[in-house]
Phi, psi and omega in degrees: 000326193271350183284318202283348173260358177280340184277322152329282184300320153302306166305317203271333158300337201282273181350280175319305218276308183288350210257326195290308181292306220268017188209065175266351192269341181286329161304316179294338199271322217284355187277350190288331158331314176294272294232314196286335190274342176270252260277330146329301154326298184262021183271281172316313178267357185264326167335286188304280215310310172306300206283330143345289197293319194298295155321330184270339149321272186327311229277315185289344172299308180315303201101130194272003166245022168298182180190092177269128181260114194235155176295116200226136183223096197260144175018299193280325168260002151319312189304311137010291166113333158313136161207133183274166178229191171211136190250172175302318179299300158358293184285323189312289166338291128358306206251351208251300226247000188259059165329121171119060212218180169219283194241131184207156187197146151291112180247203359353169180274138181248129228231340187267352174223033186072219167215015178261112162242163223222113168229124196023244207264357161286126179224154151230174160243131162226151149344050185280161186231155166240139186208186178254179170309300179280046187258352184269340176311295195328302196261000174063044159241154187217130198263145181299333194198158172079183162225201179244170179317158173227165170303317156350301203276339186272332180291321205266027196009069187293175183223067171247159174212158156263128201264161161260142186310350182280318174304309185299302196272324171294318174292337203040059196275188197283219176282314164240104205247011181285134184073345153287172170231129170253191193253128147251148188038240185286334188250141169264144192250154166266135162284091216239024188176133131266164184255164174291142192284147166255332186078193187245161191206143191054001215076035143246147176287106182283015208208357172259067160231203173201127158267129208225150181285164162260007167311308211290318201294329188300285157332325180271336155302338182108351202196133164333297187256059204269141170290163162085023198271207159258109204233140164236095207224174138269113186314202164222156204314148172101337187274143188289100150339307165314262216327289211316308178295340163254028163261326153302325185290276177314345155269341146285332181287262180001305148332292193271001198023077173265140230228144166009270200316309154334118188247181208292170184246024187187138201243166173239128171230158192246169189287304219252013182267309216269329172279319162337298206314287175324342203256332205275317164324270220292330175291329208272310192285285188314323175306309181277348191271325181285320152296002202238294164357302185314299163315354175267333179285333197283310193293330181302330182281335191264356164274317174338278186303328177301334168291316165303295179323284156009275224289318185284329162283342147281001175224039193292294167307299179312318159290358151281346130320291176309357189244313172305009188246352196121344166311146128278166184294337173282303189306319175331279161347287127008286238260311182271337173266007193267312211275010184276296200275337196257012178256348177281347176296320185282337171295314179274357141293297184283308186315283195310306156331309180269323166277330156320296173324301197293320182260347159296321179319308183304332186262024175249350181244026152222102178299287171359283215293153175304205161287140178299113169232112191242128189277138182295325185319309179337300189296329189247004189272321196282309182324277192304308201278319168296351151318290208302323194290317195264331169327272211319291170336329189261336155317333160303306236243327179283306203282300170019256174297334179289354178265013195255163200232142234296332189315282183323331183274322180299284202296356193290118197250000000 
């Protein structure tokens, strides 16, 4: 019993497989549905893949334990006409009374001359920040040329800055640019550092900015205690990040006495919160993109069948030969759901093939994304559904032809 059906199945694939060559341009068309619809699938998730990995690369340059603490305002009081702030005391606080902190700096926006520099005849817009010495431990930046702020510059509120390498080429400052003064708004900083290039994330430029210390930035703001800052720290190795941070939590609540029900005026965000965020976006989008694609196979599956049938009416006589020589109805069978799976197989080997191609292209005109990766689950998603497609599909178009009967088929002209 078990000979005759492995014998079935070996006659009726050897048929198929020659039914398939002896059509291949027809085969090849009925297969384009598949073959666009695999290679979409994988186009889209190895892109989301790339760009994932790519972001979470830049994203590991920070360090998965940074922590920027930021002033947080939700809706309603916005509406208001509110805005919470984090103040300099804040951060004093913070650096005095917090144990386990390793590195920690106050930055700000500097507000008082705008975001325009200035070198001769040359201007941009940038970022100035004003910040301390230690803000280069905390981000893991580094200069190229030059140094970085010093504790010096901050008591003595010097008018030095560290340029980001983007800052340097808009301005067109020189080759060695150390020791020039460009202009912000009205004043001039001395130049005492570049920065190492970042490149870009999301499209922003990571390399457009200016470090100003921050006394001086502070000062030039109007005010001793300026509002609107940042607080930025690092742990020190071995300390739990959660414990830390709702140790900071409790001590600004405390502070400002806030009572349960009252939620916080200021929120902390991380490298790897930002990487989650980004991961969950890029998951969510390959899911709808890969389903809404998916539908192109199920329509690759109704040419499929439709083309078989076709296929089962032209070949009406041969199969009323074959049966009169001895086929059973099981080879038959056999024989039309085998040439079914192997043309949605062969649509789904070129469609991964054709998105592989597709998504390299995509990936020389986007510097963001990472090395071309297509995740095997894809490959194999792709593989399996297009199996499954030409099974369901093919099924019709098989039970057909095995029923049909050989007197009859001989005569069908």
């Amino acid at each position: 019993m078990l000979n005759r059906i492995f014998h079935s199945a070996y006659e009726g694939s050897v048929a198929a497989i020659e039914s398939i060559f002896a059509h291949s341009f027809r085969s090849a068309l009925t297969t384009l549905g598949i073959i666009i619809g695999v290679a979409s699938v994988i186009t889209v998730v190895s892109i989301m893949e790339g760009l994932s990995q790519g972001v979470g690369n830049q994203l590991k340059d920070l360090g998965s334990d940074m922590v920027t603490i930021k002033a947080h305002t939700n809706t309603e009081l916005e509406m208001l006409g509110v805005t919470n702030q984090l103040t300099y005391d804040d951060y004093l606080l913070i650096k005095s009374k917090v144990l386990g902190i390793k590195d920690i700096a106050a930055k700000m926006r500097a507000f008082s001359f705008g975001s325009e520099a200035r070198f001769g005849q040359y201007s941009t817009h940038t970022q100035v920040i004003g910040t301390e010495s230690d803000y280069q431990n905390v981000v893991n930046i580094f200069p190229v040329e030059g140094r970085f702020l010093s504790n010096t510059d901050d008591a003595k509120r010097r008018r030095v800055v560290f340029v980001g390498s983007s800052v340097l080429k808009k301005l067109n400052l020189p080759s060695h640019p150390v020791g020039e003064f460009i202009l912000l708004g009205e004043e001039w900083f001395k130049v005492i550092g570049i920065a190492e290039t970042r490149g870009s994330l999301f499209g922003f430029d990571q390399d457009n900015y200016i470090i100003a210390p921050f006394s001086t930035i502070r000062s030039l703001n109007g005010t001793d205690r300026t509002n609107n800052i940042d607080i930025v720290f690092r742990p020190e190795v071995g300390v739990d990040l959660a414990l830390l941070n709702d140790r900071i939590r409790s001590l600004l609540r405390k502070k400002y006495r806030l009572t349960e029900p009252e939620q916080d005026f200021f929120e902390f965000e991380t490298a790897e919160r930002t990487r989650k965020q980004f991961s969950d976006i890029t998951d969510s989008i390959t899911y709808v993109a890969a389903g809404v694609v998916g539908i192109s196979l199920i329509v690759g599956g109704i040419g499929i069948m439709n083309i078989m049938l076709v296929s089962v009416t032209e070949r009406t006589k041969e199969i009323g030969i074959a049966k009169s020589l001895g086929a059973t109805s099981r080879i038959i069978l056999t024989q039309f759901l085998v040439e079914a799976s192997v043309l949605a197989l062969f649509g789904g080997v070129v469609g991964i093939l054709l998105g592989y191609l597709l998504a390299g292209v995509v990936f020389m005109f986007m510097p963001v994304i990472g090395s071309l990766t297509v995740p095997a689950w894809a490959i194999w998603l792709a593989l399996g559904f297009s199996g499954i497609i030409g099974v369901v599909f093919g099924i019709a178009p098989a039970i057909k032809a095995s029923k049909l009967d050989p007197i009859d088929a001989l005569r069908y002209e």
